[in-house]
Residue, then its C-alpha position, 0 to 999 in steps of 0.5 A: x141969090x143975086x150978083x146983081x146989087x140993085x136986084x131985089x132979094x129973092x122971095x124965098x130960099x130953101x134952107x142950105x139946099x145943094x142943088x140950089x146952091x149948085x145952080x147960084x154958083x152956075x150964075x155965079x160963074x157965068x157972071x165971072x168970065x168964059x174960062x170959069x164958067x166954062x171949067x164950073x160947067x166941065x163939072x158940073x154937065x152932065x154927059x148927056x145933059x139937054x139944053x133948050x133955049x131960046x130961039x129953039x136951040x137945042x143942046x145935047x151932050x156936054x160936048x155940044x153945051x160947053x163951048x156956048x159958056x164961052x159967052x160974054x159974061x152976064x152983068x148981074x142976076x137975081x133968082x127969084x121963087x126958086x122951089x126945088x122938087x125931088x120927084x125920085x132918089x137922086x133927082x132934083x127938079x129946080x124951078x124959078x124965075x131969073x133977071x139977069x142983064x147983059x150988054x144993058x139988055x134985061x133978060x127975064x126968064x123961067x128956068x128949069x133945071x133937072x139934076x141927077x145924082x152921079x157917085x161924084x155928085x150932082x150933074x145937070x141932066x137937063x136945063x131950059x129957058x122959058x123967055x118972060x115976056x109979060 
């Protein structure tokens, strides 16, 4: 799960998990340039999709989420631990660690990210950023 080659491999992976393999490729993307992971995230947001991030941003709304994947793109990242829970039909809670690296800076984080079934396929209903300090 990493774009980033002097990353260690992940710890573990669920075997051909969708919503896991949905969220690589949203690292993926963000990793690329602004207009892919913008048009990845135009397909993947949900409408009413949440974000909170660091610094107590809040996010809500696809409208509100997309122009901030307009970003710089990340440099390389690495998941770690993912564990992917089904607490209802048509929903995924996704949970991991991330390092990711931008500008020469590392970014250490805990990272949730709900998913919901949508008749055209998963949607990300809600996605928050713990920063790691330790």
């Amino acid at each position: 799960m990493a774009a980033d080659d002097d990353a260690a491999p992940p710890d573990h992976r669920a075997p051909h998990d969708d919503v896991l393999d949905l969220e690589v490729r949203g690292w993926e993307a963000l990793s690329t340039d602004p207009d892919t992971a913008t048009a990845f995230y135009r397909d993947v947001l949900d409408d009413d999709v949440v974000m909170l991030l660091p610094g107590g941003l809040e996010l809500a709304g696809a409208d509100a989420v997309l122009p901030t994947m307009a970003g710089a793109p990340w440099e390389g990242f690495a998941l770690a631990g993912p564990t992917v829970r089904r607490p209802a039909d048509g929903v995924a809670l996704l949970t991991y660690r991330v390092t990711a690296r931008r500008d020469g800076t590392v970014y250490d984080a805990l990272i949730s990210s709900l998913y919901v079934r949508r008749p055209e396929g998963w949607r990300l209903a809600l996605h928050q950023h713990t920063p790691d300090h330790s």
